[in-house]
Biotite code that builds the C-alpha atoms (Angstrom):
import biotite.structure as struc

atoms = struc.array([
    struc.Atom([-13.746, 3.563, -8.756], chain_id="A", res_id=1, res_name="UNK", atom_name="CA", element="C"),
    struc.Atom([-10.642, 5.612, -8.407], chain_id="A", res_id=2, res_name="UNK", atom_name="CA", element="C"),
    struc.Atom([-7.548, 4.692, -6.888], chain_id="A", res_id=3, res_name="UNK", atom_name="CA", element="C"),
    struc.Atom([-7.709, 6.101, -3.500], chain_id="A", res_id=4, res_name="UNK", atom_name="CA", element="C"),
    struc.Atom([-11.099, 4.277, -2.936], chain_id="A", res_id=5, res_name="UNK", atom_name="CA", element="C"),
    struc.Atom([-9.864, 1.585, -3.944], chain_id="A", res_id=6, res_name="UNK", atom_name="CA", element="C"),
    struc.Atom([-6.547, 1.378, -1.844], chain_id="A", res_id=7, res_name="UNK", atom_name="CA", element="C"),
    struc.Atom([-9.779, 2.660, 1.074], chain_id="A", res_id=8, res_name="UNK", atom_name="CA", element="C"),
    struc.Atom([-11.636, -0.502, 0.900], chain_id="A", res_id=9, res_name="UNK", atom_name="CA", element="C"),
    struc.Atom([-8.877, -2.972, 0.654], chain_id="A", res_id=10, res_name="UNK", atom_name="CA", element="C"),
    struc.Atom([-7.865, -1.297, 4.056], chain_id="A", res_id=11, res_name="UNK", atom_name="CA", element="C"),
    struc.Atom([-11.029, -1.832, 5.086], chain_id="A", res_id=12, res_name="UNK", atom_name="CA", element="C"),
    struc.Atom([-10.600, -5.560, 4.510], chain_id="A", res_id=13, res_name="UNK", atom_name="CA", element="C"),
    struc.Atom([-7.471, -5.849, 5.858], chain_id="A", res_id=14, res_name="UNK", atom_name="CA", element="C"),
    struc.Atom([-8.680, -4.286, 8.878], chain_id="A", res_id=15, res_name="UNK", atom_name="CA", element="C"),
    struc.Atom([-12.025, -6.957, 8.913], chain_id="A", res_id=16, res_name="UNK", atom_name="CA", element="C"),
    struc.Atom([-9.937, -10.030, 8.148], chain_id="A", res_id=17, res_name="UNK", atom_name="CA", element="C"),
    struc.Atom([-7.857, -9.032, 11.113], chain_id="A", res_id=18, res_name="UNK", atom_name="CA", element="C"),
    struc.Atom([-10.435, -8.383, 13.053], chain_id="A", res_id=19, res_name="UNK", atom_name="CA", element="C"),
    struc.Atom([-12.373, -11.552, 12.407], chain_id="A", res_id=20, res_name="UNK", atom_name="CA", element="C"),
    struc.Atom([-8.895, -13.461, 12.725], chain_id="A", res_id=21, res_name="UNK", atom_name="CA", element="C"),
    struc.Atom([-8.045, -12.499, 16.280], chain_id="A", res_id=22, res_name="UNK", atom_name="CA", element="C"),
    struc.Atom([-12.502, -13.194, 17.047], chain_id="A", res_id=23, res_name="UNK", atom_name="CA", element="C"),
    struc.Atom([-12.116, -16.291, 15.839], chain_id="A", res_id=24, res_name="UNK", atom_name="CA", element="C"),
    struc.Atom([-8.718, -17.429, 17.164], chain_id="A", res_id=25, res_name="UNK", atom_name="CA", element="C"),
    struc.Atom([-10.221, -15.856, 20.155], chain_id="A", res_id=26, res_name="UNK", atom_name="CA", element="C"),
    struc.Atom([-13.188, -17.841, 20.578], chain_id="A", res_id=27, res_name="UNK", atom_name="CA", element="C"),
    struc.Atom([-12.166, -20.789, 19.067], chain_id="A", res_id=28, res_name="UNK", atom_name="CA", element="C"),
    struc.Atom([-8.759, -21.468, 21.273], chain_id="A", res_id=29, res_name="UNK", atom_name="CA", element="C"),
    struc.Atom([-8.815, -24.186, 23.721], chain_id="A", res_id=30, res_name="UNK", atom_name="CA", element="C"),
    struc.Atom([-8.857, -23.204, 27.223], chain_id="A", res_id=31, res_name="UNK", atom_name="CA", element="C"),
    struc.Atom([-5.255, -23.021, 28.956], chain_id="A", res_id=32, res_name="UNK", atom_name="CA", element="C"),
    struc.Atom([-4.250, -22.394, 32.803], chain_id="A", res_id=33, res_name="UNK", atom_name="CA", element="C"),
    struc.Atom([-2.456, -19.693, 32.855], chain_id="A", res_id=34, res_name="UNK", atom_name="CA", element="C"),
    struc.Atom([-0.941, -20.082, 36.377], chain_id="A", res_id=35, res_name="UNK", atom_name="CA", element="C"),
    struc.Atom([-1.029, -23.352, 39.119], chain_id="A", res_id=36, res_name="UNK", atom_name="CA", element="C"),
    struc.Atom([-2.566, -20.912, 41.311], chain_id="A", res_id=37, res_name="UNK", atom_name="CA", element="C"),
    struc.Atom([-5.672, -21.287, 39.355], chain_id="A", res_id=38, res_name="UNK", atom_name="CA", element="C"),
    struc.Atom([-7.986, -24.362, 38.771], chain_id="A", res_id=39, res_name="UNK", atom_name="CA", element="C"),
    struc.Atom([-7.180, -26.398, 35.841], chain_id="A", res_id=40, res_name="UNK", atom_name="CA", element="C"),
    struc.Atom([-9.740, -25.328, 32.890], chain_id="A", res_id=41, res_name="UNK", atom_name="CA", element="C"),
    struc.Atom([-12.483, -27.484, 31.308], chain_id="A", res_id=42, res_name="UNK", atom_name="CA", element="C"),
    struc.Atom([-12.387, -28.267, 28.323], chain_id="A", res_id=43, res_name="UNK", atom_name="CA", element="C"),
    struc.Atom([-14.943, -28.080, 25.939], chain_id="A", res_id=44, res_name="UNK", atom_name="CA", element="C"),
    struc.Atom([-16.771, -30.980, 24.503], chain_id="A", res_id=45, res_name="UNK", atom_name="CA", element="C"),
    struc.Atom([-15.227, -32.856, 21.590], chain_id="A", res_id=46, res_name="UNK", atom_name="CA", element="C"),
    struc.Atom([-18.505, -32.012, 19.545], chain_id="A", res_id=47, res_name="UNK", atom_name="CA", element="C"),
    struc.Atom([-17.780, -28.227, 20.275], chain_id="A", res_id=48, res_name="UNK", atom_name="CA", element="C"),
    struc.Atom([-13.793, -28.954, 19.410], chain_id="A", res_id=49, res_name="UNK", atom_name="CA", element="C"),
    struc.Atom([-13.040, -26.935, 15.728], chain_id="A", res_id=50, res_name="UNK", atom_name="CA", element="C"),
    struc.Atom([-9.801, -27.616, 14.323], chain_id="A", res_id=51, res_name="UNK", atom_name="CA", element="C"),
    struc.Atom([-8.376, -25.153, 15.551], chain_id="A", res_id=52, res_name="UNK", atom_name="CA", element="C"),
    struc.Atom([-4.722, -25.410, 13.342], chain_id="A", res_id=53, res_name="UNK", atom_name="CA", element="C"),
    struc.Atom([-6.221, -24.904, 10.391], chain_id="A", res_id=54, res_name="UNK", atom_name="CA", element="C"),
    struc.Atom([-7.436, -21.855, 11.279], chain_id="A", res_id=55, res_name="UNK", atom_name="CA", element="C"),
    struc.Atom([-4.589, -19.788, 11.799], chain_id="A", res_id=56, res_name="UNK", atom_name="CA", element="C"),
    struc.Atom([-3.400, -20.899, 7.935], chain_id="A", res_id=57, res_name="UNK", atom_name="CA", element="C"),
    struc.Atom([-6.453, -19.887, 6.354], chain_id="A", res_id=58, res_name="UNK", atom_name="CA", element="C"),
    struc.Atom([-6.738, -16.829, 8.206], chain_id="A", res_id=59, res_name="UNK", atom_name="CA", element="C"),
    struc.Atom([-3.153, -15.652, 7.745], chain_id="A", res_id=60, res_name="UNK", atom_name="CA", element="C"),
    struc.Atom([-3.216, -16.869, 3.658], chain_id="A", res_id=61, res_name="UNK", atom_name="CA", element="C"),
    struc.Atom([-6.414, -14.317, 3.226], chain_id="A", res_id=62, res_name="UNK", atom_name="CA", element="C"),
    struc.Atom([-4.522, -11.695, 5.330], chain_id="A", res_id=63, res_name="UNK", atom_name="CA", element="C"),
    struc.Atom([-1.359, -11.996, 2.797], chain_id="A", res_id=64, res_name="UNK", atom_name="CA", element="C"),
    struc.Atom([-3.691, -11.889, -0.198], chain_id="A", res_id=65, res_name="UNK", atom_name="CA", element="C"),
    struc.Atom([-5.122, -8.841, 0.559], chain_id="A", res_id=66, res_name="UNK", atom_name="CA", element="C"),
    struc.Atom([-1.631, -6.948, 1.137], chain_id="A", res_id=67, res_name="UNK", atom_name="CA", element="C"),
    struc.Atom([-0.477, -8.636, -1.607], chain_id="A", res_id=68, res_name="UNK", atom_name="CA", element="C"),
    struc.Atom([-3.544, -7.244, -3.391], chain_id="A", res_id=69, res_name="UNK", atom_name="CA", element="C"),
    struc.Atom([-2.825, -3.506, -1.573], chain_id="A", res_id=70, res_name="UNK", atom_name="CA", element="C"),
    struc.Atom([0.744, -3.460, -2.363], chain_id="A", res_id=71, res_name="UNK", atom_name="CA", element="C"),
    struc.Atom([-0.448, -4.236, -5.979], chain_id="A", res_id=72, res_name="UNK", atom_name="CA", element="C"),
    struc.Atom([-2.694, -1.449, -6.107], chain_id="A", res_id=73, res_name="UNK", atom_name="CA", element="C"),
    struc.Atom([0.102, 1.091, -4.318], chain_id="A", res_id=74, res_name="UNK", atom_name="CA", element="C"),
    struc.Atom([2.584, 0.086, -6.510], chain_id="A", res_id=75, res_name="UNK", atom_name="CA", element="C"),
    struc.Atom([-0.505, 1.306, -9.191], chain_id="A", res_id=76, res_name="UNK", atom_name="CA", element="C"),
    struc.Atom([-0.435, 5.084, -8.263], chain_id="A", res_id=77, res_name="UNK", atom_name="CA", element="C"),
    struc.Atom([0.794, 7.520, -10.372], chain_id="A", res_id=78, res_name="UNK", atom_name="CA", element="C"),
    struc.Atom([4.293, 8.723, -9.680], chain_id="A", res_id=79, res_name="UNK", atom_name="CA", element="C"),
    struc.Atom([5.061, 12.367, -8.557], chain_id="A", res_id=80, res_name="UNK", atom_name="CA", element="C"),
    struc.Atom([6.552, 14.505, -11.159], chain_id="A", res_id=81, res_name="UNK", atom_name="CA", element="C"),
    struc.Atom([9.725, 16.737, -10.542], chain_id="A", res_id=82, res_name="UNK", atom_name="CA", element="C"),
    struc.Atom([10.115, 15.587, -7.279], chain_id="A", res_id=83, res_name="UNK", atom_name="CA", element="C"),
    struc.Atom([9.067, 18.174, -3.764], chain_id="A", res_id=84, res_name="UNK", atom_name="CA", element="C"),
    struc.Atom([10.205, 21.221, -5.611], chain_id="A", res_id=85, res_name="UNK", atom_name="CA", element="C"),
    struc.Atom([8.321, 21.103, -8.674], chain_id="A", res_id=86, res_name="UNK", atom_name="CA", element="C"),
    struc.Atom([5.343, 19.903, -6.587], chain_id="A", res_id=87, res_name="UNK", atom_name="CA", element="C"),
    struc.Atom([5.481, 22.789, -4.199], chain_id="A", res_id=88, res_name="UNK", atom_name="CA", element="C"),
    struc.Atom([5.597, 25.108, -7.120], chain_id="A", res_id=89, res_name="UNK", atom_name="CA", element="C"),
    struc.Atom([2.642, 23.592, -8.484], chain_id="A", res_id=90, res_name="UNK", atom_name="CA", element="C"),
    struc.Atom([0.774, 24.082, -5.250], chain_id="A", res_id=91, res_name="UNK", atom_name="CA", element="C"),
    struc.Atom([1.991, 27.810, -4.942], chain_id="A", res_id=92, res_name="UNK", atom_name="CA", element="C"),
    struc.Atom([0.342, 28.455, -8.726], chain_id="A", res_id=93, res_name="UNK", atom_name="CA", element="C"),
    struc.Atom([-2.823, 27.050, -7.587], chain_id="A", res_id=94, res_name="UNK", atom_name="CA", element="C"),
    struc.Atom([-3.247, 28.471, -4.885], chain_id="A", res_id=95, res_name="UNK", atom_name="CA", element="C"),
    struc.Atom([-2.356, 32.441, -6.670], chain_id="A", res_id=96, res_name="UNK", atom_name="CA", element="C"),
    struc.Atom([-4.927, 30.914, -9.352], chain_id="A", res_id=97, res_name="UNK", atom_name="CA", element="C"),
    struc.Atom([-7.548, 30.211, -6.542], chain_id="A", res_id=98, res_name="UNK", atom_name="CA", element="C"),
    struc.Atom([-7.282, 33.548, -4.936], chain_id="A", res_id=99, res_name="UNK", atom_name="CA", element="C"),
    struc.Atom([-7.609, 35.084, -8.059], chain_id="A", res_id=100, res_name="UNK", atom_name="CA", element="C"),
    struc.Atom([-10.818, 33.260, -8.985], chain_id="A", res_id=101, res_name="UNK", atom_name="CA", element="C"),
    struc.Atom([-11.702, 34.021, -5.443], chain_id="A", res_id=102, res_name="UNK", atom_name="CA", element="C"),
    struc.Atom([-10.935, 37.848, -5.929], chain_id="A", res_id=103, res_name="UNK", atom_name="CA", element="C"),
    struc.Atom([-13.284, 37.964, -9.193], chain_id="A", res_id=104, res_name="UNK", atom_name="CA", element="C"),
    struc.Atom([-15.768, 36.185, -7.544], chain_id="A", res_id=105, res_name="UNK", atom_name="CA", element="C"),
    struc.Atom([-15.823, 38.478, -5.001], chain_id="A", res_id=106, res_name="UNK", atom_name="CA", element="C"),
    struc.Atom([-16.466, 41.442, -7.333], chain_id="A", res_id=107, res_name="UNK", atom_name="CA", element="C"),
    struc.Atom([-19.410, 39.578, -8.964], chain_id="A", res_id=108, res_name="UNK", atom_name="CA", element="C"),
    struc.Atom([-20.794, 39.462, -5.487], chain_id="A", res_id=109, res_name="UNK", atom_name="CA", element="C"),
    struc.Atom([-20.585, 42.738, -4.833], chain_id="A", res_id=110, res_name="UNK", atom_name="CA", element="C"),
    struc.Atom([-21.848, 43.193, -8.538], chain_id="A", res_id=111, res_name="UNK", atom_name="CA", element="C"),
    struc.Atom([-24.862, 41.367, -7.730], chain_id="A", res_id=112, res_name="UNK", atom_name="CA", element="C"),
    struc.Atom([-25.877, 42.661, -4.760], chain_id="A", res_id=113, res_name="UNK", atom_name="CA", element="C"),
    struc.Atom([-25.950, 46.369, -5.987], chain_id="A", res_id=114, res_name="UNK", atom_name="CA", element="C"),
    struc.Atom([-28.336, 45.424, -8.749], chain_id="A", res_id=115, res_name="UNK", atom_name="CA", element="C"),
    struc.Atom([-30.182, 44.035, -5.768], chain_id="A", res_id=116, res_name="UNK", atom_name="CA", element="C"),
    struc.Atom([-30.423, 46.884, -3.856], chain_id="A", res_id=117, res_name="UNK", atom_name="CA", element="C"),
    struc.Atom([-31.600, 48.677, -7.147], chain_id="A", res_id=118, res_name="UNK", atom_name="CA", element="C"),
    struc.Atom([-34.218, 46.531, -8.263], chain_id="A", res_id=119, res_name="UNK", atom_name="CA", element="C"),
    struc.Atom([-35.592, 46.504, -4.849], chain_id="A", res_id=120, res_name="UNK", atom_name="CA", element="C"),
    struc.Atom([-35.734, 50.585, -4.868], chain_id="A", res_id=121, res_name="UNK", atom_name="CA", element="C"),
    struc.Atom([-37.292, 50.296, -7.636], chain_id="A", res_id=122, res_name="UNK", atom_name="CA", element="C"),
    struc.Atom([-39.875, 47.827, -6.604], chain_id="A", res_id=123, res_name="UNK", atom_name="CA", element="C"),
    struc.Atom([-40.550, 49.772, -3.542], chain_id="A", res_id=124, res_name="UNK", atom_name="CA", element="C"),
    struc.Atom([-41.214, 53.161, -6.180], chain_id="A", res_id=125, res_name="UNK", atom_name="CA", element="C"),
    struc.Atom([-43.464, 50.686, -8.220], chain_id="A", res_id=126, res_name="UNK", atom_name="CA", element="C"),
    struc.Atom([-45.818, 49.872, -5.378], chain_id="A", res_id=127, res_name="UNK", atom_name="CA", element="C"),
    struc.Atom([-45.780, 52.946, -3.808], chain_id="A", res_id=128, res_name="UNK", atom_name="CA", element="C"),
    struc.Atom([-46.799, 54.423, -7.197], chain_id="A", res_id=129, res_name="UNK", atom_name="CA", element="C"),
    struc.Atom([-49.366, 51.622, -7.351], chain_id="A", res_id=130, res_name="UNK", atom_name="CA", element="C"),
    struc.Atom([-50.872, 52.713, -3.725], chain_id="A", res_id=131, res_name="UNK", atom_name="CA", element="C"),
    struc.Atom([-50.324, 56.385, -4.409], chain_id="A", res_id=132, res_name="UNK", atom_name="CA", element="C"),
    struc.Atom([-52.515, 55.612, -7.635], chain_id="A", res_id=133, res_name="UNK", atom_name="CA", element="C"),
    struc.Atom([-55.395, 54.440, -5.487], chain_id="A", res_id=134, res_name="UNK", atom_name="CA", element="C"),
    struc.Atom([-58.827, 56.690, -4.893], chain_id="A", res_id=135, res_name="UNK", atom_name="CA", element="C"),
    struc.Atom([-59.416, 56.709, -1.347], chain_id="A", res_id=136, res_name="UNK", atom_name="CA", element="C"),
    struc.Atom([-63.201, 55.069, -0.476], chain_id="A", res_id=137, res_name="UNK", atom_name="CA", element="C"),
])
């Protein structure tokens, strides 16, 4: 797997740790009142009770291993060469190259589809030799 996938899917599960983090913190937080105005809240059952400060520790230690592990594979790409000059100039060649391949492409094309237009005239003599050939009945 290349680079770029790589540095793709540990994104991908940074983004799912995160996500999973804030479901679980989320779901797993005891209940608080957030204003007198409002009845105090029940609280759950002391079977349904998770330890809910441990959480938070595991969830943040996976969270720093995988940037640790996505700095570590940033830190693996290949520098640029020659800085934004030399990599401008680089893109200007390729793209003269392209249009030249594109040009000469082009011409083969064209090529082609007069030897289509050909064959087919001659196809069309062939059969209409081939009916002209025919003894009426």
């Amino acid at each position: 797997m290349d680079i770029i996938s790589q540095l793709q899917e540990q994104v991908n599960t940074i983004a799912a740790l995160a996500f999973n983090s804030f479901g679980t913190l989320q779901r797993d937080a005891p209940p608080v009142q957030l204003s007198p105005n409002y009845p105090e809240p029940v609280a759950k059952s002391t079977e349904d009770v998770i330890n809910v400060a441990e959480h938070p520790k595991i969830m943040s230690a996976a969270l720093v291993k995988a940037a640790k592990q996505f700095d570590l594979l940033v830190s693996a790409l290949p520098l640029s060469e020659g800085g934004e000059e030399a990599q401008l100039k680089q893109i200007a060649e390729l793209q003269a190259e392209n249009e030249a391949v594109g040009q000469e492409l082009q011409k083969q094309l064209e090529a082609a589809e007069e030897e289509l237009k050909r064959v087919r005239e001659l196809f069309n003599q062939a059969a209409d030799n081939c009916l002209n050939l025919k003894k009426p009945d």
